[in-house]
N, CA, C and O atoms as CSV, one atom per row, in Angstrom:
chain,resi,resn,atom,element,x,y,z
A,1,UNK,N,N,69.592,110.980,69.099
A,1,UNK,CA,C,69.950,110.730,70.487
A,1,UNK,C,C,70.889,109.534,70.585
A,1,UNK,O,O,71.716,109.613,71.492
A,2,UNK,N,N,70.916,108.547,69.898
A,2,UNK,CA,C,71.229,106.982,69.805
A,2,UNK,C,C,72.963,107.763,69.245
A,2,UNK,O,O,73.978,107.701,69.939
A,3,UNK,N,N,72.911,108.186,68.381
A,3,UNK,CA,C,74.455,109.082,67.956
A,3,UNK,C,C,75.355,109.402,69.529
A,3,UNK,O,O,76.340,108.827,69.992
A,4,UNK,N,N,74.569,110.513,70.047
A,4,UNK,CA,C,75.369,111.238,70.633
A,4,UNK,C,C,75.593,110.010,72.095
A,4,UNK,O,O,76.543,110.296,72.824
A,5,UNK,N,N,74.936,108.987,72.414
A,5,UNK,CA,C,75.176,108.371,73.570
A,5,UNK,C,C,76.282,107.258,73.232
A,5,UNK,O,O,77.006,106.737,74.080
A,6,UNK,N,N,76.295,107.029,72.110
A,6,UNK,CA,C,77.821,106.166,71.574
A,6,UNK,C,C,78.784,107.231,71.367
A,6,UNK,O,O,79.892,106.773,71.646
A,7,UNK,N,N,78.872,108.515,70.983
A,7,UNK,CA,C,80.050,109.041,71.182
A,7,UNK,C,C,80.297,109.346,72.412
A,7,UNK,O,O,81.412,109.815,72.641
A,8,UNK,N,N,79.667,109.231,73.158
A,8,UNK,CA,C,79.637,109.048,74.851
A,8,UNK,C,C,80.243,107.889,75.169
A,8,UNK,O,O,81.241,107.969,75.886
A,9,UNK,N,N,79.885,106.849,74.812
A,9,UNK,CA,C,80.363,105.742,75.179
A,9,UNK,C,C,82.013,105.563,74.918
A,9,UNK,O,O,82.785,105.092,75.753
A,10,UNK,N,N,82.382,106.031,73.606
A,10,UNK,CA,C,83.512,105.732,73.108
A,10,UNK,C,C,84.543,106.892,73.868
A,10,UNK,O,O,85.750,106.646,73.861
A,11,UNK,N,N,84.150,107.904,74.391
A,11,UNK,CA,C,85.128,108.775,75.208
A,11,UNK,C,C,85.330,107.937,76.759
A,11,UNK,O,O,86.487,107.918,77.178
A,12,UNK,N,N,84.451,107.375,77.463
A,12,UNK,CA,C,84.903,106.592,78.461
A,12,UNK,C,C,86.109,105.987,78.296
A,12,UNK,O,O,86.724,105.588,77.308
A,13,UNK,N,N,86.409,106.006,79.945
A,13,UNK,CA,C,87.634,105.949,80.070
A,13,UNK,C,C,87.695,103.986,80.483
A,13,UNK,O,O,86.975,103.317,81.225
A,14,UNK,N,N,88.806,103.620,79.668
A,14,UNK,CA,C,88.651,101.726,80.097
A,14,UNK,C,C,88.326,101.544,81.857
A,14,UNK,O,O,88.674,102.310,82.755
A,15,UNK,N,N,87.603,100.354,81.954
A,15,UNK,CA,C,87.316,99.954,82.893
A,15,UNK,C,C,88.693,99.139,83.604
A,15,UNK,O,O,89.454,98.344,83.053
A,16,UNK,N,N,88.706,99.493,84.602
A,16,UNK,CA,C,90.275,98.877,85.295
A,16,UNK,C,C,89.402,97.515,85.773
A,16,UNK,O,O,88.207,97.306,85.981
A,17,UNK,N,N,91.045,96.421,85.857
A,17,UNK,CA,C,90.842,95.220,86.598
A,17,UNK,C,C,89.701,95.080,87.048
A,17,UNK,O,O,89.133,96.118,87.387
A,18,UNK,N,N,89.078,93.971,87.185
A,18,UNK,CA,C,88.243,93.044,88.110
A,18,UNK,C,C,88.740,92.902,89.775
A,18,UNK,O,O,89.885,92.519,90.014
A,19,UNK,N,N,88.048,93.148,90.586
A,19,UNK,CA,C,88.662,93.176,91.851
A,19,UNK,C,C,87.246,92.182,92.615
A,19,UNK,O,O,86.026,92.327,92.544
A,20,UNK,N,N,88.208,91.069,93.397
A,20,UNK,CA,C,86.894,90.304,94.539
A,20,UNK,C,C,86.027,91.110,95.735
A,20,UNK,O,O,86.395,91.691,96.756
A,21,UNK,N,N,85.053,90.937,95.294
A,21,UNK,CA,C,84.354,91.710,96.547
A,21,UNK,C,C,84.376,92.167,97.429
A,21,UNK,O,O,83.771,93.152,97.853
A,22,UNK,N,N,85.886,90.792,98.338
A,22,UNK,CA,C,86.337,91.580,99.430
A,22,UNK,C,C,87.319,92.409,99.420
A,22,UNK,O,O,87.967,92.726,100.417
A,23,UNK,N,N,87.475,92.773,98.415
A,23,UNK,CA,C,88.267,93.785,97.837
A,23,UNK,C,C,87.382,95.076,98.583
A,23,UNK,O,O,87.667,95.650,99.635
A,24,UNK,N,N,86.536,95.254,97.919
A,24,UNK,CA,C,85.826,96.113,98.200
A,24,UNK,C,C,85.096,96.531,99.482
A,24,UNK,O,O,84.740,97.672,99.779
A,25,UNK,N,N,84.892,95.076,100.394
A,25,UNK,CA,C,84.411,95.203,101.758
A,25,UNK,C,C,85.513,95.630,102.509
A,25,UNK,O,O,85.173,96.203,103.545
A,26,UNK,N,N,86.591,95.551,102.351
A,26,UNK,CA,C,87.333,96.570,103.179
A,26,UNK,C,C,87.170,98.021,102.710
A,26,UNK,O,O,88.222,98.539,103.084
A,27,UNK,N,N,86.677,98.661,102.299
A,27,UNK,CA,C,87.258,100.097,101.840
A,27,UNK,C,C,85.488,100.642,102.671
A,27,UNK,O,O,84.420,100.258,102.193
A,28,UNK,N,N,85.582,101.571,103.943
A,28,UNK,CA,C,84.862,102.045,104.533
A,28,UNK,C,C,85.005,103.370,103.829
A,28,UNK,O,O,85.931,104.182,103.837
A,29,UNK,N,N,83.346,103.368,102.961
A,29,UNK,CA,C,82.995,104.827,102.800
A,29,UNK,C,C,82.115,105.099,103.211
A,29,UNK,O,O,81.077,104.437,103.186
A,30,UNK,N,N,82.375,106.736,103.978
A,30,UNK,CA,C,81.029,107.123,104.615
A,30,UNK,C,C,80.867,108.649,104.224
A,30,UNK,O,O,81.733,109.498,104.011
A,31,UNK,N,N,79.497,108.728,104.197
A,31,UNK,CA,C,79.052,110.454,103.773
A,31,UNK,C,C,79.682,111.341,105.636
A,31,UNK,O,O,79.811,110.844,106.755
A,32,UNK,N,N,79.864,112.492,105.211
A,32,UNK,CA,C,80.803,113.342,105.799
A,32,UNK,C,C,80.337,114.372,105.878
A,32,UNK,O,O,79.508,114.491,104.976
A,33,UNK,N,N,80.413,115.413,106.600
A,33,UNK,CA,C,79.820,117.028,106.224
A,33,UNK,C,C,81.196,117.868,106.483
A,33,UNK,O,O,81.777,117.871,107.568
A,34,UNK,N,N,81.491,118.349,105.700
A,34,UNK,CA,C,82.852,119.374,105.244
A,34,UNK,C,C,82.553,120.611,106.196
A,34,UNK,O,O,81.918,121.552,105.720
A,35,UNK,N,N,82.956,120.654,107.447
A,35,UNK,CA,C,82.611,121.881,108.135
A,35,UNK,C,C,83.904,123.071,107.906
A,35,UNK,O,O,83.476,124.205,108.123
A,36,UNK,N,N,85.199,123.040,107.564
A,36,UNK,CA,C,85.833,123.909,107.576
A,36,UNK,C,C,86.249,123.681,106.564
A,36,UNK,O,O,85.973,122.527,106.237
A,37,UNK,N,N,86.945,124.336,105.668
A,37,UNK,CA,C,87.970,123.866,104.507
A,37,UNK,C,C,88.894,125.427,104.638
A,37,UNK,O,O,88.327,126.517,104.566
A,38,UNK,N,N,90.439,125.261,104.845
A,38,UNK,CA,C,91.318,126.215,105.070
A,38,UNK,C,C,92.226,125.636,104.058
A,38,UNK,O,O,91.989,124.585,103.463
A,39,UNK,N,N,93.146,126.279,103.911
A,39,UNK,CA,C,94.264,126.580,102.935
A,39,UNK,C,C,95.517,125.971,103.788
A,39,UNK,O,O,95.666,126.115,105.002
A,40,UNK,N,N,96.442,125.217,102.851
A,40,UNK,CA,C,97.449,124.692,103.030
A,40,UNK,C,C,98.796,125.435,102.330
A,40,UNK,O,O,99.074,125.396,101.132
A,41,UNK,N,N,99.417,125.994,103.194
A,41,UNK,CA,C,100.297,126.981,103.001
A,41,UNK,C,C,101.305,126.817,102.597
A,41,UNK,O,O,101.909,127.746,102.062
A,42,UNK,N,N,101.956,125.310,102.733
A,42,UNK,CA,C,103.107,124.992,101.644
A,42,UNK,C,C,102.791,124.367,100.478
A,42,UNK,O,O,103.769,123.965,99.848
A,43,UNK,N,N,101.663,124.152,99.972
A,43,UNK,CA,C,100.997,123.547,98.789
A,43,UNK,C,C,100.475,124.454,97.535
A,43,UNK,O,O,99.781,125.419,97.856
A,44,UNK,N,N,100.655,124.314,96.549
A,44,UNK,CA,C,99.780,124.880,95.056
A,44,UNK,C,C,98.683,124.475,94.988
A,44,UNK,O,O,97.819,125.223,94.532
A,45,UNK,N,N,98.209,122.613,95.595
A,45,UNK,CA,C,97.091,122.394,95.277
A,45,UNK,C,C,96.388,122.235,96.347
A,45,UNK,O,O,95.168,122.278,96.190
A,46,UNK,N,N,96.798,122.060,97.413
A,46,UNK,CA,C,96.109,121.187,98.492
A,46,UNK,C,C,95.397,121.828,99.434
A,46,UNK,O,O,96.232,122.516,100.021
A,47,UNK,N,N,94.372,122.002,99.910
A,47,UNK,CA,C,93.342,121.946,101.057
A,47,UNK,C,C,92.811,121.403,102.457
A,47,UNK,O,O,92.490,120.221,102.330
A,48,UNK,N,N,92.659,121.767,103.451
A,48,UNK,CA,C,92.518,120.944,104.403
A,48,UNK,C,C,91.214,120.807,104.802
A,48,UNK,O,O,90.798,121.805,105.390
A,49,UNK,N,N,90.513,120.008,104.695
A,49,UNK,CA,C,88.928,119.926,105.136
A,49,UNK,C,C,88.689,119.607,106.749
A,49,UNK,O,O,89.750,119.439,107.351
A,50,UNK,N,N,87.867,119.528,107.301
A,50,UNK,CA,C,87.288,119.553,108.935
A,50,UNK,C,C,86.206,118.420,108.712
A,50,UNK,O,O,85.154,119.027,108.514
A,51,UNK,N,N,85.958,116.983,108.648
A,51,UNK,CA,C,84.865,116.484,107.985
A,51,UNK,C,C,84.616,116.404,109.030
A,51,UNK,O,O,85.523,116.625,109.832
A,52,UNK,N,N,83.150,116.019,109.579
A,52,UNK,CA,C,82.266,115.596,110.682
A,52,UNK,C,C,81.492,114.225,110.186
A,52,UNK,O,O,80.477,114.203,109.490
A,53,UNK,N,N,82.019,113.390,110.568
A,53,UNK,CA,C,81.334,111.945,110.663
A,53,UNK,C,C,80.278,111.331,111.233
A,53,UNK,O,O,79.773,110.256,110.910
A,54,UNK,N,N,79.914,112.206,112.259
A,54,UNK,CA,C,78.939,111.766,113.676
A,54,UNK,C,C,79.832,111.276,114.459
A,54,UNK,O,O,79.901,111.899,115.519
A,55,UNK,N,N,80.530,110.432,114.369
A,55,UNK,CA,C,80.697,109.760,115.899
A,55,UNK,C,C,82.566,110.458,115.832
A,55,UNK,O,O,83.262,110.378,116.844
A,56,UNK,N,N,82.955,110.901,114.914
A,56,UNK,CA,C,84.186,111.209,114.787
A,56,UNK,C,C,84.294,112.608,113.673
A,56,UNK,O,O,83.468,112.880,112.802
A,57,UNK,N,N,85.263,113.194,113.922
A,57,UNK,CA,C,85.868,113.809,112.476
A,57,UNK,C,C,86.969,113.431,112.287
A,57,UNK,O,O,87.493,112.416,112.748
A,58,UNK,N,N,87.481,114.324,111.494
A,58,UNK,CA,C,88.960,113.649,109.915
A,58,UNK,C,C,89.201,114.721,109.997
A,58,UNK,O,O,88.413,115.574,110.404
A,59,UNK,N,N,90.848,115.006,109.468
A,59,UNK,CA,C,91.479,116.062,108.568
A,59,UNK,C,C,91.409,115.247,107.496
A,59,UNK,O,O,91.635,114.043,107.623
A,60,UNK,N,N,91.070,115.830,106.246
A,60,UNK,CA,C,91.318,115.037,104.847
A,60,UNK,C,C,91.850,116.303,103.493
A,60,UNK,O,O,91.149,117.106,102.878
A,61,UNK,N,N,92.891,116.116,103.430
A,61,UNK,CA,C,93.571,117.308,102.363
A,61,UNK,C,C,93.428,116.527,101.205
A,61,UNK,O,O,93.828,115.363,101.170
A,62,UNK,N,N,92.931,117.039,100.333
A,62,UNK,CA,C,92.707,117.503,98.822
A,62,UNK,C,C,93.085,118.193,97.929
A,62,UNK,O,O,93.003,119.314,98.432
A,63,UNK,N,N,93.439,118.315,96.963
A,63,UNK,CA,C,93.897,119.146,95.610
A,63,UNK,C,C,92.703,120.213,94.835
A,63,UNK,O,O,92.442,120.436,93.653
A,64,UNK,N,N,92.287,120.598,95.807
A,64,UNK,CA,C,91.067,121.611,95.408
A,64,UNK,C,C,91.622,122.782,94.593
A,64,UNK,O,O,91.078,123.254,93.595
A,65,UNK,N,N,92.968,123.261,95.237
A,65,UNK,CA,C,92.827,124.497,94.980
A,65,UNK,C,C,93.055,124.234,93.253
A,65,UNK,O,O,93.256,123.168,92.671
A,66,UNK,N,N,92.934,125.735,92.651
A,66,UNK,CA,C,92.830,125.290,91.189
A,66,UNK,C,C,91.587,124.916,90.279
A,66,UNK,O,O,91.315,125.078,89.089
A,67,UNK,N,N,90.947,124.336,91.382
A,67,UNK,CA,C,89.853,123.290,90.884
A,67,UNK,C,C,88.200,124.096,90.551
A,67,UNK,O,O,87.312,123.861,89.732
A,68,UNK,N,N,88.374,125.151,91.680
A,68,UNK,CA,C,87.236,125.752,92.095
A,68,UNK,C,C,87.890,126.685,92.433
A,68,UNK,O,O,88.856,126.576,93.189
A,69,UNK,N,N,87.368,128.092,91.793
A,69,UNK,CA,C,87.493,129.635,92.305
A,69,UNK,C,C,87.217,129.784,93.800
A,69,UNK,O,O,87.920,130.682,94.263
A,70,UNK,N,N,86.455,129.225,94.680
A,70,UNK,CA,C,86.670,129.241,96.160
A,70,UNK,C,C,86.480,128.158,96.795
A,70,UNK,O,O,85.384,127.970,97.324
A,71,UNK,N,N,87.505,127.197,96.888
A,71,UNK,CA,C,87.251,125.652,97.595
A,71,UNK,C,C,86.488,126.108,98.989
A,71,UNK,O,O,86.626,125.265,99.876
A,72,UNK,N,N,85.881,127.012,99.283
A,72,UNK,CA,C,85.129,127.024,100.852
A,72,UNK,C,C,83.990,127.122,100.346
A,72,UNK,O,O,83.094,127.409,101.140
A,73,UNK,N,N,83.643,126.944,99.022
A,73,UNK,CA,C,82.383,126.469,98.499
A,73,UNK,C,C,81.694,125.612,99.190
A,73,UNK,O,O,80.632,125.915,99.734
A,74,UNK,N,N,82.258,124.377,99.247
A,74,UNK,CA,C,82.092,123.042,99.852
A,74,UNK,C,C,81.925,123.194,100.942
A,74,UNK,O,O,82.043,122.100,101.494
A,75,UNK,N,N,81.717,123.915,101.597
A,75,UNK,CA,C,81.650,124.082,103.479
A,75,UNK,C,C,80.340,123.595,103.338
A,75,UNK,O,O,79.720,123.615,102.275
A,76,UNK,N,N,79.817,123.059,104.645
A,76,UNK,CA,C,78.872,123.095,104.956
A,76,UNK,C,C,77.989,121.985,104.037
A,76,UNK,O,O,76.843,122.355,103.783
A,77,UNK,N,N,78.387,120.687,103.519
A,77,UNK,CA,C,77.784,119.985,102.134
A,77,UNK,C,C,78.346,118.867,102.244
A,77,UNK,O,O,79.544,118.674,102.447
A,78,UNK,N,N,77.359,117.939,102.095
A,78,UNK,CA,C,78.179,116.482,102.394
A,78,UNK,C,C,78.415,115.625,101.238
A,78,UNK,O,O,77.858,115.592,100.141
A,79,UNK,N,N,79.582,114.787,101.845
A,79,UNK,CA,C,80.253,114.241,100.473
A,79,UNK,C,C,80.431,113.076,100.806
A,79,UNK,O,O,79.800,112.749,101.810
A,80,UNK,N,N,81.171,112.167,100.264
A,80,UNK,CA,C,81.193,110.984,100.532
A,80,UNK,C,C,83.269,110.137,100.315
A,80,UNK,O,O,83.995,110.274,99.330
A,81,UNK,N,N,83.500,109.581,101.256
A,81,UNK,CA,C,85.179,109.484,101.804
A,81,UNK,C,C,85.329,108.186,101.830
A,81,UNK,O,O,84.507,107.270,101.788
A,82,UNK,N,N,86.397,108.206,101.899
A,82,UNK,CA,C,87.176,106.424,102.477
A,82,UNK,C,C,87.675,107.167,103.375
A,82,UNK,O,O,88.219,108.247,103.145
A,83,UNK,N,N,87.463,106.396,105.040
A,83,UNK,CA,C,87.864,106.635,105.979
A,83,UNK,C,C,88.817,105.984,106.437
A,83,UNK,O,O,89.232,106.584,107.428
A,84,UNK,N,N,89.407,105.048,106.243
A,84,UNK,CA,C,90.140,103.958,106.411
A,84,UNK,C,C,91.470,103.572,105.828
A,84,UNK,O,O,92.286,102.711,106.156
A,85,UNK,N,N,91.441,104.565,104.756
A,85,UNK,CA,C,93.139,104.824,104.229
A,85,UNK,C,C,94.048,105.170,105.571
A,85,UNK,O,O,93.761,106.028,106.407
A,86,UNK,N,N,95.021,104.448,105.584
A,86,UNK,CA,C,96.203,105.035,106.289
A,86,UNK,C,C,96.692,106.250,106.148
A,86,UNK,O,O,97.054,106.747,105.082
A,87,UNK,N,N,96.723,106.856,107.426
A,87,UNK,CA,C,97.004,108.509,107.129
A,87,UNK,C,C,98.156,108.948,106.159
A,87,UNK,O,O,98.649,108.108,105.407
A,88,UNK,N,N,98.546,110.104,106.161
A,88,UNK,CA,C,99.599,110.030,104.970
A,88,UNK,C,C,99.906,111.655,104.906
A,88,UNK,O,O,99.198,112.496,104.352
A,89,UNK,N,N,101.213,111.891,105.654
A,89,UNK,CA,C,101.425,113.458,105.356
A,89,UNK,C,C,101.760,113.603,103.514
A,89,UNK,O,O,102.166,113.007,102.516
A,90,UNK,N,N,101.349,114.580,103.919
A,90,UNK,CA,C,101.391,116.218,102.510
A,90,UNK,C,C,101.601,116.956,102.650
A,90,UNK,O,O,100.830,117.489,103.449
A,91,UNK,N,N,102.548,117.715,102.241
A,91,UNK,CA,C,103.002,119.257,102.793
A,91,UNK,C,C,102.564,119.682,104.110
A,91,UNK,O,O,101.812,120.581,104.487
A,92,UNK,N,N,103.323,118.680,104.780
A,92,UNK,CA,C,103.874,118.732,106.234
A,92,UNK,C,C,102.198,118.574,107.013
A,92,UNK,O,O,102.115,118.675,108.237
A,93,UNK,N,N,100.887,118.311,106.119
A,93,UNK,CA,C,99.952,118.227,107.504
A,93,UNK,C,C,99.895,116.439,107.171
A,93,UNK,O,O,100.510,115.748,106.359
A,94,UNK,N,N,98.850,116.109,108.219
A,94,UNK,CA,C,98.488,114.502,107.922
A,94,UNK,C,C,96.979,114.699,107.381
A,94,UNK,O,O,96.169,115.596,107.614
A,95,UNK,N,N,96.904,113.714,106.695
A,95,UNK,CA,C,95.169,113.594,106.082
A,95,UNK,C,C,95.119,112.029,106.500
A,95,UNK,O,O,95.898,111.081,106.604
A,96,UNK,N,N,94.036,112.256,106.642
A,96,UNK,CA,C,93.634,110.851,107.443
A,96,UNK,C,C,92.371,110.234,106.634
A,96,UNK,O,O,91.425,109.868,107.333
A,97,UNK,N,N,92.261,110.081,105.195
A,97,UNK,CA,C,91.256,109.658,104.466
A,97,UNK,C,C,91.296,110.149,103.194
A,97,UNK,O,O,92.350,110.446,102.632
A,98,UNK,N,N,90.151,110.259,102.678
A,98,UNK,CA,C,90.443,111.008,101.007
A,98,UNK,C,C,88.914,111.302,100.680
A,98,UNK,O,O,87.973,110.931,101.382
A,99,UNK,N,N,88.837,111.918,99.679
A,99,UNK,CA,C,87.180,112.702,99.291
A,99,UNK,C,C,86.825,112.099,98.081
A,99,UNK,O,O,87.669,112.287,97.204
A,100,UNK,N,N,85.626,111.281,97.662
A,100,UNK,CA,C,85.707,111.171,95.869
A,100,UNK,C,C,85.056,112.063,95.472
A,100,UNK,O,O,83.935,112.489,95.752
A,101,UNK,N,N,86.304,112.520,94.353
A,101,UNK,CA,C,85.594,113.256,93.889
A,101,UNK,C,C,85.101,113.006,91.979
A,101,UNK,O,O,85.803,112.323,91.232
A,102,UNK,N,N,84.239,113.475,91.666
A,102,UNK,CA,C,84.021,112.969,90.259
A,102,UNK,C,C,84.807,114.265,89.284
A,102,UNK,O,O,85.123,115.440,89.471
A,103,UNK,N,N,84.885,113.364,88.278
A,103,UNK,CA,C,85.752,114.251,86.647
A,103,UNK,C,C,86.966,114.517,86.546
A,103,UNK,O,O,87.472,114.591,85.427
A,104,UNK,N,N,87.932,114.782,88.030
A,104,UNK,CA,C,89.370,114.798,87.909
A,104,UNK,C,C,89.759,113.555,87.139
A,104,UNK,O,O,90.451,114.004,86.224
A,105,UNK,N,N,89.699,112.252,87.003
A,105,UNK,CA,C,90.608,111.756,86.273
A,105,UNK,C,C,90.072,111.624,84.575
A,105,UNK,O,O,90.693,111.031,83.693
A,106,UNK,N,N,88.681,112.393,84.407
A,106,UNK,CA,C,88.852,112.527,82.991
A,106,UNK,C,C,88.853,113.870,82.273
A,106,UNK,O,O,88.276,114.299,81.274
A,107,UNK,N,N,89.919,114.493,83.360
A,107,UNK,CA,C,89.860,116.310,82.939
A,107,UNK,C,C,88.902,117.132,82.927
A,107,UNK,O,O,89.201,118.219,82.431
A,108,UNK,N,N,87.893,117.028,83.276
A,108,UNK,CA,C,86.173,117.791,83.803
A,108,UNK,C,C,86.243,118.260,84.999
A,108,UNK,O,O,86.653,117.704,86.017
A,109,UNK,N,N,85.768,119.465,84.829
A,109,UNK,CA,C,86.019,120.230,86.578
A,109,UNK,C,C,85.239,119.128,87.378
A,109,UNK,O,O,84.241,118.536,86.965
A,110,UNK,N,N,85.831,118.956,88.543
A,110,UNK,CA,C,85.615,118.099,89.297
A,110,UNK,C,C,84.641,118.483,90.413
A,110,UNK,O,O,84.617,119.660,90.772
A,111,UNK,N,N,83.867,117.621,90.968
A,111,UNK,CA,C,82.640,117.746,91.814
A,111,UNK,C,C,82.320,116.570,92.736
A,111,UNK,O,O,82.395,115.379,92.434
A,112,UNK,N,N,81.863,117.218,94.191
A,112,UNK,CA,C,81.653,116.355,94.889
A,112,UNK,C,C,80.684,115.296,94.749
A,112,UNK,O,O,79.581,115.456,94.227
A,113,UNK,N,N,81.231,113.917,95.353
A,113,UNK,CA,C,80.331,112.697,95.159
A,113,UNK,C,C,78.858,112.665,96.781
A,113,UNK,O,O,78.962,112.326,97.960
A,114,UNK,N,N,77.887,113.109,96.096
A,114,UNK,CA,C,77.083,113.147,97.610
A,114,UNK,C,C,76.021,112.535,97.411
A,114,UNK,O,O,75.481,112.332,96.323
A,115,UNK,N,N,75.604,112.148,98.657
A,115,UNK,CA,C,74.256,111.138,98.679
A,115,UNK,C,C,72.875,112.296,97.913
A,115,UNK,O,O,72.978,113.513,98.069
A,116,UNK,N,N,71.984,111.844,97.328
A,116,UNK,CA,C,71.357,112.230,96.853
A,116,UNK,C,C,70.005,113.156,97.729
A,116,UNK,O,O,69.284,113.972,97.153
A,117,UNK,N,N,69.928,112.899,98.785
A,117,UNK,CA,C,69.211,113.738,99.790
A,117,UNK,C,C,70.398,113.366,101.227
A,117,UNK,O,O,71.255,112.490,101.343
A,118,UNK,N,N,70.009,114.330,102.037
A,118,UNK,CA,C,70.950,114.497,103.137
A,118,UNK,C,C,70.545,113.254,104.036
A,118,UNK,O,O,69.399,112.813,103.945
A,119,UNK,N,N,71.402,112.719,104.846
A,119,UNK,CA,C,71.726,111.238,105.698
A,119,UNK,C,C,72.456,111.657,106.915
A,119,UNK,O,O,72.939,112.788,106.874
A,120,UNK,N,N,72.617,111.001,107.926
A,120,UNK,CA,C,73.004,111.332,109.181
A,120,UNK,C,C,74.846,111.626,108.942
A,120,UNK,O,O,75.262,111.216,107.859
A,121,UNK,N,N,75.597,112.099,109.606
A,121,UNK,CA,C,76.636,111.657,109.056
A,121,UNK,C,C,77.833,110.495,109.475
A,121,UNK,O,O,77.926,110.254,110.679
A,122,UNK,N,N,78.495,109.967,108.799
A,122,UNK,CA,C,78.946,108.750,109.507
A,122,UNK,C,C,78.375,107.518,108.379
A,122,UNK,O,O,79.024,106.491,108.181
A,123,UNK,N,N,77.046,107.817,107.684
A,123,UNK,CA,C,76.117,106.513,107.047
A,123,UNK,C,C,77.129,105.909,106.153
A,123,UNK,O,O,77.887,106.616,105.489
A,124,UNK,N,N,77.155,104.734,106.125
A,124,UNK,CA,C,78.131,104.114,105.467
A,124,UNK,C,C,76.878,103.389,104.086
A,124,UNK,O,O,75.722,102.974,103.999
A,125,UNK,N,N,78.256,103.655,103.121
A,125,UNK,CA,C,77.723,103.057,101.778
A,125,UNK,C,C,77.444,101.252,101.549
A,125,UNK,O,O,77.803,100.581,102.516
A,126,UNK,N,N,77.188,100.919,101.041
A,126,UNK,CA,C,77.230,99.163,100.535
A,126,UNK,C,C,75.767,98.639,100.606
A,126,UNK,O,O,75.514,97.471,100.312
């Protein structure tokens, strides 16, 4: 067992910079519930989600497609966002946040980041 958790270790990916805390107290993440997810029609990769926050929703486009044989998988399943990014068109829609998601940046099909039992939505992390 002691083997295979160091060749684990040694595939991790380096740890980036040191960042100050309040680094981090700005970046509002909150769990979300993905009520629609439709298709983005000038895009190869991108997706448009419907999140529900509680007190608000988001458009938040993503690079799903590709990722998952039916990105409307995710309907209905909560995940967890930065709400607070400055919006930012993509093939002509606006997304107004972003989704984390886990394994895209170490080539592993990628999967949503969600609270471990269901939470109101809107609950903010920290």
């Amino acid at each position: 067992m002691m083997k295979h958790n160091m060749e684990m270790i040694k595939m991790t990916a380096p740890v980036k910079a040191n960042v100050g805390i309040d680094i981090v107290d700005q970046i509002d993440i909150r769990v979300g519930t993905i009520r629609i997810v439709e298709d983005v029609a000038n895009s190869k990769k991108l997706v448009k989600l419907d999140v529900d926050f509680g007190g608000f929703t988001r458009t938040i486009l993503v690079g799903m497609k590709g990722e998952r044989e039916d990105p409307k998988e995710v309907e209905g399943k909560q995940a967890l966002f930065i709400v607070n990014l400055e919006p930012r068109k993509m093939a002509g829609e606006l997304s107004e946040g972003m989704l984390f998601d886990i394994g895209y940046a170490d080539k592993i099909t990628p999967m949503l980041a969600q609270p471990e039992k269901p939470v109101p939505d809107g609950t903010r992390t920290g």
